[in-house]
matplotlib code that plots the C-alpha trace (Angstrom):
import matplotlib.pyplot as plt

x = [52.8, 50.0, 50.7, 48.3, 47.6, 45.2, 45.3, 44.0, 41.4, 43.3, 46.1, 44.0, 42.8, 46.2, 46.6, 43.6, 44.0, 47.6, 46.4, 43.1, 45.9, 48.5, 45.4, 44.5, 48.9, 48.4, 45.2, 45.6, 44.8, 42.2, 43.9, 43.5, 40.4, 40.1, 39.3, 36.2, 35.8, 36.4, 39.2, 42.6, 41.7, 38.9, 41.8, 44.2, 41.6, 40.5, 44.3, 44.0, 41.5, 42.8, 45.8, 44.0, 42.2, 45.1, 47.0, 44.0, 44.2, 47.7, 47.7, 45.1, 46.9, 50.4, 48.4, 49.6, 46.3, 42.8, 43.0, 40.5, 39.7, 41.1, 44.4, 43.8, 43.1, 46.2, 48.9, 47.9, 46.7, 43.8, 40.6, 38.0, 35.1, 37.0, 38.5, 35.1, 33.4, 36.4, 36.4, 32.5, 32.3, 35.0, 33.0, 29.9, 31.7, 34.0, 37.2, 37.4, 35.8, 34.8, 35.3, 32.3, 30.7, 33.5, 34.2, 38.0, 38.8, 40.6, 41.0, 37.8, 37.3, 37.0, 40.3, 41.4, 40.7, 42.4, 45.5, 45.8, 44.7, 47.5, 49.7, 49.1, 49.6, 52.9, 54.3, 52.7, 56.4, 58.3, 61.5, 59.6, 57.5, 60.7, 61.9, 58.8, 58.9, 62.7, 61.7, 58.6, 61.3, 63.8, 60.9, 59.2, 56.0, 53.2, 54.6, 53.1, 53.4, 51.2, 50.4, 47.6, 45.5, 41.8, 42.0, 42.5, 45.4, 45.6, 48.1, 50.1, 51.6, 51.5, 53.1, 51.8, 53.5, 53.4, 52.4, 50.2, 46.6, 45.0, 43.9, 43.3, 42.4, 43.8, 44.9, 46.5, 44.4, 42.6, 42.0, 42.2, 41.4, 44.0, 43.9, 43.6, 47.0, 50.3, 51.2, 48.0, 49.3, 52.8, 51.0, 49.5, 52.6, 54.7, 52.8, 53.1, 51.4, 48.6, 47.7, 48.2, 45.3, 43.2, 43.2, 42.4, 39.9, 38.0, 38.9, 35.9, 37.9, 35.8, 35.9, 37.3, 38.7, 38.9, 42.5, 41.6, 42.3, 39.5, 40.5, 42.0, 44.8, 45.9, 46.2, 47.9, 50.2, 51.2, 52.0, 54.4, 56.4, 56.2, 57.8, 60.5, 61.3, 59.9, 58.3, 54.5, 52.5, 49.1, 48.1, 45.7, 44.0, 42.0, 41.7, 42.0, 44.9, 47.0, 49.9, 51.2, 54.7, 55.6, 58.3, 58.9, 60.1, 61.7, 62.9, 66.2, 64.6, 62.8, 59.6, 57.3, 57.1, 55.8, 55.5, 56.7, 54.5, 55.3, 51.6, 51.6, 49.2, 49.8, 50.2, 54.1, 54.6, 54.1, 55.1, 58.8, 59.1, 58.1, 60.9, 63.5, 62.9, 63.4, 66.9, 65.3, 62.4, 64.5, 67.2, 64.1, 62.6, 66.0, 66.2, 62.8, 62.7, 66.0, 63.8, 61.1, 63.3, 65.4, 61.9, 60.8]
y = [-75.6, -73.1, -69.4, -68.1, -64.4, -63.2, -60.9, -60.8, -58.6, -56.6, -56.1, -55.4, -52.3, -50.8, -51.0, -49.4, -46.8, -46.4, -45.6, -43.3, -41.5, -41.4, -40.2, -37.0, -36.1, -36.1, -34.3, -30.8, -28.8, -25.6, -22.0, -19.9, -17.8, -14.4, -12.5, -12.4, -15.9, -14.7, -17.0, -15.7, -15.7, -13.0, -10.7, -11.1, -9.8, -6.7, -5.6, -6.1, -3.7, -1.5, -1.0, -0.9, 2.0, 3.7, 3.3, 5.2, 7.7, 8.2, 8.5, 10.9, 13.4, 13.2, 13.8, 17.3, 17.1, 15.7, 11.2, 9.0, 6.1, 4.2, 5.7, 4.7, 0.9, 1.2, 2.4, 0.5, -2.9, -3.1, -5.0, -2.7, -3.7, -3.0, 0.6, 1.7, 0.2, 2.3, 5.2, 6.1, 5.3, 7.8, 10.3, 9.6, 10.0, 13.4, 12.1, 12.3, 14.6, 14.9, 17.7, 19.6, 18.6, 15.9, 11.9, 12.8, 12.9, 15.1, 15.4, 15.6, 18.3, 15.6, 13.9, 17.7, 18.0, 15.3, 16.0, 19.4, 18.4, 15.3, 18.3, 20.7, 18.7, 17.1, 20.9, 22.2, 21.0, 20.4, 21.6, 24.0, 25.7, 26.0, 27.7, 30.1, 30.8, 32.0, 34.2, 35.4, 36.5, 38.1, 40.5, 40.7, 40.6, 37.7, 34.8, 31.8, 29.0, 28.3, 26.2, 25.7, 23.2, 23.0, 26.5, 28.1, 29.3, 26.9, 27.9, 24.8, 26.6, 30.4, 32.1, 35.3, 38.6, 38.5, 42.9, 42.6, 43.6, 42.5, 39.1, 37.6, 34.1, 32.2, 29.0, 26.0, 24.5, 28.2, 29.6, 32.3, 33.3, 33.1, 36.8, 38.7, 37.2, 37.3, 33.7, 33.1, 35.4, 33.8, 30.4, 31.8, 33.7, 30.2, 27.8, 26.5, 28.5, 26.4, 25.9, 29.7, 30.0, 27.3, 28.9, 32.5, 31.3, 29.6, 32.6, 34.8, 38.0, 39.0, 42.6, 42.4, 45.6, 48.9, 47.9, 44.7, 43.5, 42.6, 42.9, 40.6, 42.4, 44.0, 41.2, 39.8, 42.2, 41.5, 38.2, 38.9, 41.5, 38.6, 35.6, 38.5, 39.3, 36.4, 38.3, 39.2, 41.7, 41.6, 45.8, 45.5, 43.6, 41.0, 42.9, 46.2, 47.7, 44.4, 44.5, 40.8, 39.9, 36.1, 34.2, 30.9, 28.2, 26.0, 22.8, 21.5, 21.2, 24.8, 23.4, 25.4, 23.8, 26.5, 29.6, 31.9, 35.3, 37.8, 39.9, 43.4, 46.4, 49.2, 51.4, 49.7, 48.0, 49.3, 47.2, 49.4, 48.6, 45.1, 44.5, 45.1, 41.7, 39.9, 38.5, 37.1, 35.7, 34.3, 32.7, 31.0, 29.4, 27.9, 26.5, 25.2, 24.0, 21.6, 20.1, 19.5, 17.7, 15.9, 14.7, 13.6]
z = [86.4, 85.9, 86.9, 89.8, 87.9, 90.6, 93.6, 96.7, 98.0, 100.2, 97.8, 94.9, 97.2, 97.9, 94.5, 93.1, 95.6, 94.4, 90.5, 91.7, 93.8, 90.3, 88.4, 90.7, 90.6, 87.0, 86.4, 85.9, 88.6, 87.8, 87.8, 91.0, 91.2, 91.7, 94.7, 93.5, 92.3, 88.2, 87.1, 86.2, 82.4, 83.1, 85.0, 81.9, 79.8, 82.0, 82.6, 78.6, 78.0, 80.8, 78.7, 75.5, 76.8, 78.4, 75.1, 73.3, 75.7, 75.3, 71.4, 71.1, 74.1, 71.9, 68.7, 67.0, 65.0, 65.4, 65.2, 62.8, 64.6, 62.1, 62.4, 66.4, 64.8, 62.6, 65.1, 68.2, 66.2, 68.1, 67.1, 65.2, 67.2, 70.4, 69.6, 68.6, 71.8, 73.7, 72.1, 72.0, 75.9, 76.5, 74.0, 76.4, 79.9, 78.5, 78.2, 74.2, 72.0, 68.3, 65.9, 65.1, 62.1, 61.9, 63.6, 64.4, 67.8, 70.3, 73.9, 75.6, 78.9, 81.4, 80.6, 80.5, 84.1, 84.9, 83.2, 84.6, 88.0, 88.0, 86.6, 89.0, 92.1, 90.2, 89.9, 93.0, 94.8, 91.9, 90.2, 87.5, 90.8, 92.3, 89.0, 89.1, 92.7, 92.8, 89.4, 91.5, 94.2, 92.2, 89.9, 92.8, 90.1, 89.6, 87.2, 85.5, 83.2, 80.4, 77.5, 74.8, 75.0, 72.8, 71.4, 74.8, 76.7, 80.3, 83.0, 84.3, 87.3, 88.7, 91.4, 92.7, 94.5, 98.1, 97.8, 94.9, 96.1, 93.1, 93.2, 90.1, 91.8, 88.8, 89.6, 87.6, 84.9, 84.7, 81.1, 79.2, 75.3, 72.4, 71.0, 74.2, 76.5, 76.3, 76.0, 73.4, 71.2, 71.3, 70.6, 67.4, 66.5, 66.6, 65.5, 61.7, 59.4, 58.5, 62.1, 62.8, 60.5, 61.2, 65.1, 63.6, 61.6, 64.5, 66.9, 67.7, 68.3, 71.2, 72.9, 76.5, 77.1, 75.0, 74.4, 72.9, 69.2, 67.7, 64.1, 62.0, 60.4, 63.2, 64.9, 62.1, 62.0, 65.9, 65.3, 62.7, 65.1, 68.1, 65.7, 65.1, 68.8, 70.7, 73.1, 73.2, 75.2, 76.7, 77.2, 79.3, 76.4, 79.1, 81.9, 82.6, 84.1, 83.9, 81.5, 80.9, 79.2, 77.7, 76.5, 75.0, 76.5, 73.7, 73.0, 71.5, 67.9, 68.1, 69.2, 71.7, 75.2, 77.0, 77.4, 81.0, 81.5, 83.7, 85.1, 87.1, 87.4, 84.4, 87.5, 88.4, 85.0, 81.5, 78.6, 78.9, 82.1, 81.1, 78.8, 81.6, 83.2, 80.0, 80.7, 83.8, 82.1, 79.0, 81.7, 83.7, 79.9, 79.5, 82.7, 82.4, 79.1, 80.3, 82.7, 80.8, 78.1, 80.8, 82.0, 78.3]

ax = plt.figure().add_subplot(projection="3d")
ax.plot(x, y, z, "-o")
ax.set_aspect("equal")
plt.show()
């Protein structure tokens, strides 16, 4: 006896409903949009170059010495097309910079501010303040925390005397030049030899007070005594009638991670006066130079 094969109507329904309903389980379903209706792909790829651009940023602030971009496409393995593109928009909006006369690159003002404002609200109730405030208190004198940065001294923290009626008005992420302070000339005193020229070559040796160095030898000359003693003086070589003292604050393998300054009127402190609160300052650098390499 012939087979009937055939369905009918109504179950043929059910069961074409049954395989359109199988099809749709096993169709892929589309990835979630974005707030914004970009797919997920397109936030992927902006976290992407978020980090990219971070990661440029980063490389260029730990760099000892001006960076090639190549050496940014080298170390970070990033796309030539796309570390150009990066770095010549942070060129145009301030946050790199180029050499003069040269395409290397180094940390531009903009990102400068950034870092030092980031910085100063980080110390402004921090360990290190706490460090500078309690030395503040037992000198009873003005005391800050500096560090070079583009040829200029910049102050990461200061603490001022309650009784001093001079007012400086220097705050963190203020400046001041190489040949003429304390901690500048400990910064060119220390630093490797072929730096140390490099900065006095590019210095302009410019007259501030009638007590400042402005010739080369002599300055020379200073350096050499400050690498011997660690200790460097500021005679009223800025500003009139302030006398400024500095000390390193070093790392484990002898590098420079600061520097701590001591500031008073010539009228209360000379530099022989100065050189009493040493021990103090020397004790503070140690302390602060633990934090800062429990920190890195």
């Amino acid at each position: 006896m012939a087979s009937n094969l055939s369905l009918d109507p109504r179950t043929a329904d059910q069961a074409s409903a049954g395989a359109r309903r199988a099809a749709a389980e096993l169709k892929p379903k589309p990835l979630p949009a974005a707030r914004a209706g970009k797919p997920a792909g397109a936030r992927e790829q902006k976290l992407g170059a978020t980090a990219r651009s971070f990661a440029i940023l980063e490389h260029i602030a730990k760099s000892r010495a001006p960076v090639d971009v190549l050496d940014i496409i080298a170390s970070l393995k990033l796309p030539k097309a796309t570390a150009y593109r990066l770095v010549d928009w942070f060129v145009t909006q301030g946050y790199l910079s180029r050499e003069p006369g040269r395409r290397r690159l180094i940390v531009g003002p903009r990102l400068t501010t950034l870092a030092f404002g980031a910085l100063s609200s980080s110390m402004r109730n921090d360990t290190p303040h706490v460090v500078l405030q309690r030395l503040v208190h037992t000198l009873n004198e003005t005391c800050n925390i500096g560090t070079l940065l583009n040829g200029e001294v910049v102050y990461l923290d200061r603490v001022e005397a309650d009784h001093w009626p001079l007012r400086l008005h220097y705050t963190s992420g203020s400046r001041v030049p190489l040949h003429c302070s304390a901690i500048g000339k400990l910064y060119l005193a220390l630093a490797p030899s072929a730096r140390r020229k490099r900065l006095l070559q590019s210095l302009d040796l410019r007259k501030f007070t009638d007590n400042t160095i402005t010739d080369g030898a002599r300055l020379d000359a200073e350096l050499r005594q400050v690498r011997k003693e660690l200790v460097s003086f500021d005679r009223e070589e800025y500003l009139a009638g302030v006398i400024c003292m500095a000390v390193p604050v070093m790392g484990k393998n002898g590098e420079l991670l600061a520097a701590l300054a001591i500031q008073a009127p010539e009228a209360r402190m000379d530099a022989q006066t100065a050189r009493r609160h040493l021990p103090a300052l020397r004790n503070a650098a140690i302390e602060l130079a633990e934090i800062f390499q429990a920190r890195a």
